[in-house]
C-alpha positions as CSV (number, residue, x, y, z in Angstrom):
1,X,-27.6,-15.2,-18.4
2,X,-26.2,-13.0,-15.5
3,X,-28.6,-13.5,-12.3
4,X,-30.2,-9.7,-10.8
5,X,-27.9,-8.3,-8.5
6,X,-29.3,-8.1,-5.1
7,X,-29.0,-4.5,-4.8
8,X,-32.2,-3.9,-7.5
9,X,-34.4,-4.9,-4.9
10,X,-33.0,-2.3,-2.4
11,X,-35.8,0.4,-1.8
12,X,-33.3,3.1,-2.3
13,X,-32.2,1.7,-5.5
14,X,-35.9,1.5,-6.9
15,X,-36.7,4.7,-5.3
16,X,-33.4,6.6,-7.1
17,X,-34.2,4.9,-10.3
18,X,-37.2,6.3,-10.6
19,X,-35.9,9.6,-9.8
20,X,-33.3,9.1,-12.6
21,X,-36.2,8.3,-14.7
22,X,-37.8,11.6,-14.0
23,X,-34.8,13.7,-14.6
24,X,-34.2,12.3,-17.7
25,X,-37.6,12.7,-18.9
26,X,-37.3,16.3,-18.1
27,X,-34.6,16.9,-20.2
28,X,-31.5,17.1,-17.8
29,X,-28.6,14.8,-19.0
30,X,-27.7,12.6,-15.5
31,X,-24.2,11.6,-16.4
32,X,-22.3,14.3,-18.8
33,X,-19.2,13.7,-20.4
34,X,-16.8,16.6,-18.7
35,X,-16.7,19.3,-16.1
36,X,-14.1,22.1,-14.9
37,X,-13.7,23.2,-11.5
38,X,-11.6,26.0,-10.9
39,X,-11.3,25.2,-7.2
40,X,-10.8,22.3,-5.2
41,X,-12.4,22.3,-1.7
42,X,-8.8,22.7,-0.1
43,X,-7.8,25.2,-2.2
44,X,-11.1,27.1,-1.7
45,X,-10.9,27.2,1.9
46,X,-6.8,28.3,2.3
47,X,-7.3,31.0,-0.7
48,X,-10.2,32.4,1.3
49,X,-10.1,31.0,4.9
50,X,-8.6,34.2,6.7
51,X,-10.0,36.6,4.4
52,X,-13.6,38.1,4.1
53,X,-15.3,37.7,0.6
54,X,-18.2,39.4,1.2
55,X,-21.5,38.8,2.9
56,X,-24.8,37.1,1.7
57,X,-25.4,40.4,-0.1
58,X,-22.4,40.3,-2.2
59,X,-22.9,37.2,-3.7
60,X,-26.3,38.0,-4.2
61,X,-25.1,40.7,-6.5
62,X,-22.6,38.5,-7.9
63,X,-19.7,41.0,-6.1
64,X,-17.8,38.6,-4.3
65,X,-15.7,35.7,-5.6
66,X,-16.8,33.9,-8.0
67,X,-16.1,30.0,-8.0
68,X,-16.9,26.9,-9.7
69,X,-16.7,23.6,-7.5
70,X,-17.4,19.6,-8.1
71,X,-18.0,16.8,-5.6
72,X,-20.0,14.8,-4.1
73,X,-23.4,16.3,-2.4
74,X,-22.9,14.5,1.7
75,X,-25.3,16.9,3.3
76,X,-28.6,18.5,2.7
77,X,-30.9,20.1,4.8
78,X,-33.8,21.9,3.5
79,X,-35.0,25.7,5.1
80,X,-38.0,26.8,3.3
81,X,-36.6,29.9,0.6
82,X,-32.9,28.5,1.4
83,X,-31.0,24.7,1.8
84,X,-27.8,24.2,2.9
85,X,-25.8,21.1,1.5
86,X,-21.9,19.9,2.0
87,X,-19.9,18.6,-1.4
88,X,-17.4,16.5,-0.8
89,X,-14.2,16.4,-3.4
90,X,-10.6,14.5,-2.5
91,X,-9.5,17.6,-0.5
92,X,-12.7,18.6,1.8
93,X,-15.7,19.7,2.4
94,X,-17.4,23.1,1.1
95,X,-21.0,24.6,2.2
96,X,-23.2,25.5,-0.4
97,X,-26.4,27.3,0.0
98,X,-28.8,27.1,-2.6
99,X,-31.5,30.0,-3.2
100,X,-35.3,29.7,-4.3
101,X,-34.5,32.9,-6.5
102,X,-31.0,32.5,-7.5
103,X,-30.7,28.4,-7.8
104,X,-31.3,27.0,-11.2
105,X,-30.1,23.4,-12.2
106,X,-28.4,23.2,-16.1
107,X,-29.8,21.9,-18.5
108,X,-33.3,22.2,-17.3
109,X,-36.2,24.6,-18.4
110,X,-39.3,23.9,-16.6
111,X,-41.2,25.7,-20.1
112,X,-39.8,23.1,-22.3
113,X,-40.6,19.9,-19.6
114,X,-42.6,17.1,-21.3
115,X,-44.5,16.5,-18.4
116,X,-47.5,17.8,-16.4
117,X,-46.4,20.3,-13.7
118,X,-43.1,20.3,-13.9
119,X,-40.7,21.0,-10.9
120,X,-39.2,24.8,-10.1
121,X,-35.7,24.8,-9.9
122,X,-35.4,24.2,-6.4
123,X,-38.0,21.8,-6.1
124,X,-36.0,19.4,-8.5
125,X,-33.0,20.5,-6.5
126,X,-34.6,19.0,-3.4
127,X,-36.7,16.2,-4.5
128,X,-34.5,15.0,-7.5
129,X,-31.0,15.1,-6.0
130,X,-29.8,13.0,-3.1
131,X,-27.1,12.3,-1.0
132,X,-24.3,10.7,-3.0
133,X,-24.7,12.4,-6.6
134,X,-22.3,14.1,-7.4
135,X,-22.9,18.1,-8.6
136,X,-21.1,21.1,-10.3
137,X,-21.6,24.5,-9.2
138,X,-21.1,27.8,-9.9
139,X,-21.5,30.8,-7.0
140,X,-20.2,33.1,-5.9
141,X,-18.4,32.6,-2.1
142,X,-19.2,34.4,1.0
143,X,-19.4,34.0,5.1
144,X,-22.2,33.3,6.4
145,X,-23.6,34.9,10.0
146,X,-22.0,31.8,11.8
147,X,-18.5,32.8,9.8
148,X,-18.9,29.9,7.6
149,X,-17.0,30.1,4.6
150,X,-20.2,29.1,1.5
151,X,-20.7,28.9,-1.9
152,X,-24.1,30.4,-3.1
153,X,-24.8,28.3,-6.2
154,X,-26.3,30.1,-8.8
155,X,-25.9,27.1,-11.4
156,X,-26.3,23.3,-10.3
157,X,-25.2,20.9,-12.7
158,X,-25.9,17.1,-12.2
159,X,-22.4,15.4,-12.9
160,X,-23.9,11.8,-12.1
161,X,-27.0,10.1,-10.5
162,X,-25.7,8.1,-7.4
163,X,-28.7,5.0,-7.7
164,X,-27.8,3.3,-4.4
165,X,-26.7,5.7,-0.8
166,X,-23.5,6.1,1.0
167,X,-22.8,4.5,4.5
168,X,-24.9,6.2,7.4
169,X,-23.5,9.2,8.1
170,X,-23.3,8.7,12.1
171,X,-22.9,4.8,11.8
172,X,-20.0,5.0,9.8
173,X,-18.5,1.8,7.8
174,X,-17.3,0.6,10.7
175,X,-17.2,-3.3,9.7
176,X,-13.5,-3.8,8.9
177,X,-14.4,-6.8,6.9
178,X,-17.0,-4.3,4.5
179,X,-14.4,-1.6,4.7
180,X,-11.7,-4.5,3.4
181,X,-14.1,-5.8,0.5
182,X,-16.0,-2.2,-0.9
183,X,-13.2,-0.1,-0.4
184,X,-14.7,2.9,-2.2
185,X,-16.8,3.3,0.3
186,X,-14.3,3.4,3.3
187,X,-12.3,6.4,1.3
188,X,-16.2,8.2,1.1
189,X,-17.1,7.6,4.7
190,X,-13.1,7.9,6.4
191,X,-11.2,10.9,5.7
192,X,-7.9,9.2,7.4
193,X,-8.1,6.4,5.5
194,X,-7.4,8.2,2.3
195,X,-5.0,10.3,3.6
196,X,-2.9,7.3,4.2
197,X,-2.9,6.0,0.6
198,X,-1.9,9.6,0.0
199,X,1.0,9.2,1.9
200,X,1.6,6.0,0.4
201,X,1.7,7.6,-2.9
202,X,4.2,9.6,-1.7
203,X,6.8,7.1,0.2
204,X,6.6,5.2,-2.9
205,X,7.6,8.8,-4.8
206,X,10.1,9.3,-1.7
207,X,12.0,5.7,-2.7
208,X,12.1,6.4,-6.6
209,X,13.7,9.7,-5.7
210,X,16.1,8.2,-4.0
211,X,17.5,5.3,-5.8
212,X,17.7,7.8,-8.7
213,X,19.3,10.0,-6.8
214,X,22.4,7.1,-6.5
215,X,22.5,6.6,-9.7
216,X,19.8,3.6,-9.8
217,X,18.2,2.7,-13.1
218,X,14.4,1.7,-12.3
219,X,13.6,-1.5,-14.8
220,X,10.3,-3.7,-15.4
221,X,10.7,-7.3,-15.4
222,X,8.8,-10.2,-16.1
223,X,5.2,-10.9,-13.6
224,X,5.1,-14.4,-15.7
225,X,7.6,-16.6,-15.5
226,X,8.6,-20.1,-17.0
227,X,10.6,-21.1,-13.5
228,X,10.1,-18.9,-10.3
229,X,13.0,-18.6,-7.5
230,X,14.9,-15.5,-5.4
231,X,13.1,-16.2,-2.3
232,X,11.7,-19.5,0.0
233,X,7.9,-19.4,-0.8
234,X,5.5,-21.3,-2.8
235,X,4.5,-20.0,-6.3
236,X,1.3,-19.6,-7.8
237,X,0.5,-21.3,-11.1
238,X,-1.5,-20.2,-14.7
239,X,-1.0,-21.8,-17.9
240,X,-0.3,-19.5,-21.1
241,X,-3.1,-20.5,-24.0
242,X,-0.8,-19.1,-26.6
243,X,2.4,-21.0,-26.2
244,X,0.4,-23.7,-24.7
245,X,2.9,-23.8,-21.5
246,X,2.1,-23.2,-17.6
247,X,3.6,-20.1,-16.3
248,X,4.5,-19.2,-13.0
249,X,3.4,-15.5,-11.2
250,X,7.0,-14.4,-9.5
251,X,7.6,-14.8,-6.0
252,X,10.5,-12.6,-6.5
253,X,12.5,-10.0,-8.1
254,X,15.3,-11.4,-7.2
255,X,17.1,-13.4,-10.3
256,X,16.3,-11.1,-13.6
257,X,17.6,-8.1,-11.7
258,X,21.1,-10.0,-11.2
259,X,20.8,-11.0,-14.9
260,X,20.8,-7.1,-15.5
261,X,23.5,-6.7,-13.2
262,X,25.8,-9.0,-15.5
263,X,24.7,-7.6,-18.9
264,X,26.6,-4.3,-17.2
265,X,23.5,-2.1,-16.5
266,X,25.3,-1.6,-12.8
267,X,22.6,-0.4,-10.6
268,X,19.2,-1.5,-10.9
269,X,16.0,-1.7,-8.9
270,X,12.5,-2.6,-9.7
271,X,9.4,-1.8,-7.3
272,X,6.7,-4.5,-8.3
273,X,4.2,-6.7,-7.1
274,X,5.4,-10.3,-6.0
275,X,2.9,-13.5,-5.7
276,X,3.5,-15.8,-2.8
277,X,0.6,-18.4,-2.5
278,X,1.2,-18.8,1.8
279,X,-1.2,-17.8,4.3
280,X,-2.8,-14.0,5.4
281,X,-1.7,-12.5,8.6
282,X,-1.6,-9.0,9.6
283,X,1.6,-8.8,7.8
284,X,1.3,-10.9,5.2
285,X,-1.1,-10.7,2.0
286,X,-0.4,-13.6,-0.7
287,X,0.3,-10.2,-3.5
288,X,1.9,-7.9,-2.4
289,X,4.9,-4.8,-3.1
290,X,8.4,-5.1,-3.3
291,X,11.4,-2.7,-4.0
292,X,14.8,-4.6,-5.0
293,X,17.9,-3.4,-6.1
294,X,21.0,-4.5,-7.1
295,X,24.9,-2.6,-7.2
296,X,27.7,-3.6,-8.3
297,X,31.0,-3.4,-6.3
298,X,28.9,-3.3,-3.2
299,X,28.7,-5.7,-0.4
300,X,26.3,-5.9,2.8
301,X,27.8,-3.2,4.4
302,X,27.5,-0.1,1.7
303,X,23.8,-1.6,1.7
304,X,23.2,-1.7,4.9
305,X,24.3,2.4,5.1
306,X,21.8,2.7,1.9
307,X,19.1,1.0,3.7
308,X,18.7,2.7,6.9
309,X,19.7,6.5,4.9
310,X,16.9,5.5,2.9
311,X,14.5,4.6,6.2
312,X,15.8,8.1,7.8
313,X,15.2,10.4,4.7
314,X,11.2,9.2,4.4
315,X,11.1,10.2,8.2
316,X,12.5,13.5,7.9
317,X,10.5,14.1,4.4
318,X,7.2,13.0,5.9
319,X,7.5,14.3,9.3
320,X,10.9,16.8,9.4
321,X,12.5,14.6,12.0
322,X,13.9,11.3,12.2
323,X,11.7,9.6,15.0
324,X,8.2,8.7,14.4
325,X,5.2,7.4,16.6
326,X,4.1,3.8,16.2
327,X,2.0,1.6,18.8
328,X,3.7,-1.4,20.3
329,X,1.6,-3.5,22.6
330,X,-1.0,-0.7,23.0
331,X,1.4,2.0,23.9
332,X,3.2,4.8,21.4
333,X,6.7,4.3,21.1
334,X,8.6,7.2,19.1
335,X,11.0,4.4,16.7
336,X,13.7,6.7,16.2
337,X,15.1,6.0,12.7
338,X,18.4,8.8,12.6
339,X,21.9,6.3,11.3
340,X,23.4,4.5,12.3
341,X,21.5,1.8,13.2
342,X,22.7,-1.2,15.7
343,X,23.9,-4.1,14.5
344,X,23.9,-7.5,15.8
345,X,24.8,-10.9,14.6
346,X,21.9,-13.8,14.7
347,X,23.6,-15.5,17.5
348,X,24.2,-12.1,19.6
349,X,20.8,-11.4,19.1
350,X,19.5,-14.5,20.5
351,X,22.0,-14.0,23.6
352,X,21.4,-10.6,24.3
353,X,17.4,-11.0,24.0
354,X,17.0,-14.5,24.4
355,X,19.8,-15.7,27.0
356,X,20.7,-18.3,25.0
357,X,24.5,-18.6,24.2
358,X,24.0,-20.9,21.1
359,X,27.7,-21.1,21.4
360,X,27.7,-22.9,24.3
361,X,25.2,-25.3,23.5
362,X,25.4,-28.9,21.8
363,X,23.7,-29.9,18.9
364,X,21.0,-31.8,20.6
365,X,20.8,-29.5,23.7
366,X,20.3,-26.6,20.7
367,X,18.0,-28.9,19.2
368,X,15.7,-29.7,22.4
369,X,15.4,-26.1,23.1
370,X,13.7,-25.7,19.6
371,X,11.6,-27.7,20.4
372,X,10.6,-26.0,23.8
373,X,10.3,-22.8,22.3
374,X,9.0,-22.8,18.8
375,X,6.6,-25.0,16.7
376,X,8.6,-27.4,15.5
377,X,7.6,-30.7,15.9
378,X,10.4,-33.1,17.2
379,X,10.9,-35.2,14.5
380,X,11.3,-32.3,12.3
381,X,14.0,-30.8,14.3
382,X,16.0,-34.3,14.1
383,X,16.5,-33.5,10.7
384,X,17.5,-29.7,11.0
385,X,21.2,-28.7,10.6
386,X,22.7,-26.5,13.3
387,X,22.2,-23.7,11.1
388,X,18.9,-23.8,10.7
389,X,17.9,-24.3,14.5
390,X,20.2,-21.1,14.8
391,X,17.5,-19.4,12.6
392,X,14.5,-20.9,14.3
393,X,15.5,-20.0,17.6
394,X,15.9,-16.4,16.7
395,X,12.6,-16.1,15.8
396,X,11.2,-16.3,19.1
397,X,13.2,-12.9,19.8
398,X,12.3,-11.0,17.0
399,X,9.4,-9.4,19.0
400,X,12.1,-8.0,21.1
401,X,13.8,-5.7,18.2
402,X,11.3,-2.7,18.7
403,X,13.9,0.2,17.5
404,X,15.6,-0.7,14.2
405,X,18.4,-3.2,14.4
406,X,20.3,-5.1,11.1
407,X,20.8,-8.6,12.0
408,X,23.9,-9.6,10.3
409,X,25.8,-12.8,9.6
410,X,23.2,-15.5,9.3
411,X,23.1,-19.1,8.5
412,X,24.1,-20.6,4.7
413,X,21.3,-22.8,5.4
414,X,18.9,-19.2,5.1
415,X,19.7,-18.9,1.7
416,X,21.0,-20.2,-1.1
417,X,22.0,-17.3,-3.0
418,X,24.3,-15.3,-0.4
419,X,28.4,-15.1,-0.3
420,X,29.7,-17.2,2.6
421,X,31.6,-14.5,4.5
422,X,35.1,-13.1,4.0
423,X,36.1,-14.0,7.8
424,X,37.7,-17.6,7.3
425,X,36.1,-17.9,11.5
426,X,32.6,-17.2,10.5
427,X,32.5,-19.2,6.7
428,X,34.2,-22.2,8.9
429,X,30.6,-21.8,10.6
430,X,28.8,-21.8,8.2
431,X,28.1,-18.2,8.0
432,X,26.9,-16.2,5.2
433,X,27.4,-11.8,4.5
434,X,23.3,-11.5,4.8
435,X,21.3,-9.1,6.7
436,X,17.9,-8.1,7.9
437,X,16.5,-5.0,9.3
438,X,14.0,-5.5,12.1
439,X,11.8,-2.6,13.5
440,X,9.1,-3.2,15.7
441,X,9.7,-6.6,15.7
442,X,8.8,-7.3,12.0
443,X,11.2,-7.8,9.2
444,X,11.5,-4.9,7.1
445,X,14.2,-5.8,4.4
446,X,16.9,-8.6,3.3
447,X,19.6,-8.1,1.9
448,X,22.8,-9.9,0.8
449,X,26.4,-9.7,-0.3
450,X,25.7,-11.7,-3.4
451,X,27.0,-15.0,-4.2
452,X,28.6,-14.8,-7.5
453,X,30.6,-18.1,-7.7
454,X,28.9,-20.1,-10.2
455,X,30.4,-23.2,-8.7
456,X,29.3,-23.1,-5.6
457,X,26.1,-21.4,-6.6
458,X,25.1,-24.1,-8.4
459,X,26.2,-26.9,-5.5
460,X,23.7,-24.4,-3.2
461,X,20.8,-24.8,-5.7
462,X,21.0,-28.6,-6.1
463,X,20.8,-28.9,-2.1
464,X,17.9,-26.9,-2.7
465,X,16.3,-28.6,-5.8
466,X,16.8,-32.0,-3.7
467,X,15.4,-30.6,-0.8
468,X,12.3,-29.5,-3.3
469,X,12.0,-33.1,-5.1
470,X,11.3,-34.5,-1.4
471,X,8.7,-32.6,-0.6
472,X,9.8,-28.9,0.8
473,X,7.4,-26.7,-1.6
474,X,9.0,-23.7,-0.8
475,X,13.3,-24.3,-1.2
476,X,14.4,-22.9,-4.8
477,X,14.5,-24.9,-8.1
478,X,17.3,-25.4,-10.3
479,X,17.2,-22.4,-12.7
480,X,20.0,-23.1,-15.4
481,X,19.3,-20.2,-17.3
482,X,20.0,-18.0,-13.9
483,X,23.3,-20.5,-13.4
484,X,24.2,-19.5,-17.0
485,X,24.5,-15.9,-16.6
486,X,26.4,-16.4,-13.2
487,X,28.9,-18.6,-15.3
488,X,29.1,-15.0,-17.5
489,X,30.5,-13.4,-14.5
490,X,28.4,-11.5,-11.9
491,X,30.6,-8.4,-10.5
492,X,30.7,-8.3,-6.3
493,X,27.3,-7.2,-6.0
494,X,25.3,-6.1,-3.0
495,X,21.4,-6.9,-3.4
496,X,18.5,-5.3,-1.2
497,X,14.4,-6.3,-0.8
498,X,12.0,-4.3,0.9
499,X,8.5,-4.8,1.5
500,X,7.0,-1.8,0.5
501,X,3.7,-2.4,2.1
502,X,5.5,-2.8,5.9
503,X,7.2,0.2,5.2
504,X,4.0,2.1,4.7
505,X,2.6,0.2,7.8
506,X,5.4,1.9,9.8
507,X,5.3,5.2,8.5
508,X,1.5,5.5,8.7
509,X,1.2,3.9,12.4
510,X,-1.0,1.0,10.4
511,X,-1.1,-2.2,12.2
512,X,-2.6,-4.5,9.3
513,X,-1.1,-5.1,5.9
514,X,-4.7,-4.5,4.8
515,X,-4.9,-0.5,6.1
516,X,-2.2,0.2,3.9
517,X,-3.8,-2.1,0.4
518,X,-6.7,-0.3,-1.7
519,X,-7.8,-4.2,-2.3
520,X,-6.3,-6.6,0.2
521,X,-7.1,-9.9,-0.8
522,X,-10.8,-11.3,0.8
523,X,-12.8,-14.9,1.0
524,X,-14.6,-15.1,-1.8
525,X,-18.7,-13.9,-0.6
């Protein structure tokens, strides 16, 4: 048996209860099954906002506009024959005044009440409502004396009995962590925040629209999976009851798109949520959003052009212009997004922001400089291979790419899954055709020339299965059903992952991966 939620002992729960008791016992239905506005707040104020609908008089008389509005009742202030309330819907905020003479709630006939002296009209409008119900109501508009813009609600209509209040109305919800956790109530209590989900809404509509608009098929594949891989991370496991088998939640998109990509479909991209169990950060959140895409014939470059086209066209849809404001260290910076963006290689980055000429530098002097700079511990770095101290070192710069920037030409040892690249200079290095876009010093995409040689695709994914058997939880498995396909021929193929949830960071000026998800993941209470 379930234990009492705390809440029941809450005054204002016992006290609403009761009130829902009363309302119900005097015939009014507390939670009905539909209702039709024929405005929205938002709508309401623009259709009448710079015109005059009449006066008090008018909609007395029933004259002016007549109007039928739903939301949520945030204000009410009683004035002996008049009250004056606020109702809240997704759009706004519209006054209502409500009228001893004129008010009368639905449903209710104080002749037909089973109860000893039963309540006027607008006695049950101010002692049976409260703050938080939501109501229905049809007036008639008009502007006050002040020049507000009102509804004078001839009908009220209880739409459903709110049993526990909303957030103080001067306090605020301002504890992140209850904002975080009870997320309803941060969209009640801050306008802002749901206007950035809106605009969430709408990059995400901004992306579909343009990967269709190239010709892009948009596919579903599979969350569970019998062997995860496509990216370095450690998976989260469930076991399947009906097949009697553990399953693994994807980490990536990565390797059933590319099997697309050889049963012909040509361009493909999938935006989906990805499960990497690792740690929570301000941009990191152990579920989150990814758009991939895969096109044949392509290489790094055409995606490169694709990817920063694609960054340019949500500025200039969002905010008609290509730059847009985001704080760095505490001040605004204007990121300026218009193409084409600069491109450096890993090593030039590290030079031109780090000073470090890797180049120049000996294996063990590269090495000791790891050590000096980052986190890894010496004895790890004794076993790191040039490329991979390349790839730790530019870390410590990536704070310095503020404006966008594609760092090209990384290490093989960053990926297994890459084509070494088509200079014989660079693959003698050890160098692959990968890239990543950096803006305000976080990583915003990766993106490949993919590796479609099955032979040396599969030498790639035994390093990395080794490297897994001895301990590294997050290098790639064997997959041999992936390494099958592959041997079916993959066309030249240029792949692309973004992290939808950074790019909403950066268009919204949101600083936490948690501002821009409904239900960022929280410690258990």
């Amino acid at each position: 048996m379930s234990e009492t939620p705390d809440y029941h002992s809450n005054d204002e729960f016992v006290t609403r209860s009761a009130k829902l008791r009363e309302i119900q016992e005097l015939g009014v239905c507390p939670y009905p099954h539909k209702y039709e506005p024929s405005h929205v707040a938002a709508q309401l104020l623009h259709t009448y906002g710079e015109k005059d609908p009449g006066d008090f008089e008018a909609a007395k008389a029933g004259t002016s506009p007549a109007v039928q509005i739903a939301g949520r009742l945030v204000l009410f202030r009683a004035m002996g024959k008049n009250a004056f309330g606020h109702v809240q819907d997704h759009t706004g905020r519209v006054q209502l005044m409500f009228n001893r003479d004129i008010s009368h709630v639905a449903g209710y006939d104080p002749a037909q009440a089973k109860v000893s002296q039963p309540p006027s009209h607008m006695k049950f409008i101010e002692k049976r409502l409260d703050l938080g119900d939501y109501l229905g109501v049809k007036g008639h508009v008009f502007r006050t004396h002040t020049g507000e813009l009102t509804v004078l609600a001839n009908e009220v209509k209880l739409l459903s009995k709110a049993l526990l209040p909303l957030p103080d109305k001067h306090a605020g919800l301002a504890d992140k962590e209850t904002r975080y956790r009870k997320r309803w109530l941060d969209l009640i209590s801050n306008p802002e925040v749901a206007a950035t989900f809106r605009l969430r809404s709408k990059i995400l509509g901004i992306v579909r629209d343009y990967f269709d608009a190239h010709n892009f098929v948009e596919v579903e594949t599979p969350v569970l999976q019998t062997q995860y891989g496509g990216a370095n991370a450690r998976p989260f496991l469930t076991h399947l009851n009906a097949l009697d088998q553990d399953m693994f939640l994807r980490i990536s998109l990565e390797l059933p798109l590319k099997k697309l990509i050889v049963g012909g479909m040509n361009r493909v991209y999938e935006i989906g949520r990805v499960f990497r169990n690792e740690g929570v950060d301000r941009t990191h959140n152990p579920e989150f959003t990814l758009v991939e895409s895969y096109a044949a014939y392509w290489d790094y470059n055409d995606v490169m052009s694709f990817t920063e086209k694609l960054f340019e066209k949500i500025a200039l849809e969002l905010y008609g212009k290509t730059s847009v404001p985001y704080l760095v260290d505490g001040k605004e910076v204007q990121i300026e997004l218009k193409t084409p963006w600069k491109r450096l290689s890993m090593k030039e980055a590290i030079k031109a922001y780090g000073g470090t000429d890797v180049d120049a530098l000996s294996e063990e002097a590269l090495r000791q400089l790891v050590v000096e700079k980052t986190d890894t511990e010496k004895e790890l770095a004794v076993t790191m291979t040039r490329g991979s101290l390349i790839a730790a070192l530019f870390e410590t710069v990536e704070g310095n790419l503020i404006q966008p920037h594609h760092i090209i030409d990384h290490p093989i040892e960053t990926t297994p899954l890459c084509k070494p690249h088509r200079d014989p200079k660079l693959a003698a290095e050890g160098l692959v055709e990968r890239f990543e876009s950096f803006i305000v010093g976080k990583e915003f995409s990766n993106a490949y020339s993919e590796l479609n040689d099955p032979v040396l695709q599969r030498k790639l994914l035994e390093g990395q299965a080794d490297k897994l058997s001895k301990g590294d939880a997050e290098a790639h498995p064997m997959d041999e059903e992936f390494m099958e396909s592959i041997c079916q021929g993959l066309p030249p193929t240029g792949g692309l992952g973004i992290g939808i949830d950074r790019l909403v960071m950066l268009f919204t000026n949101q600083h936490s991966i948690r501002d821009v998800l409904f239900f960022p993941l929280m410690r258990r209470e």
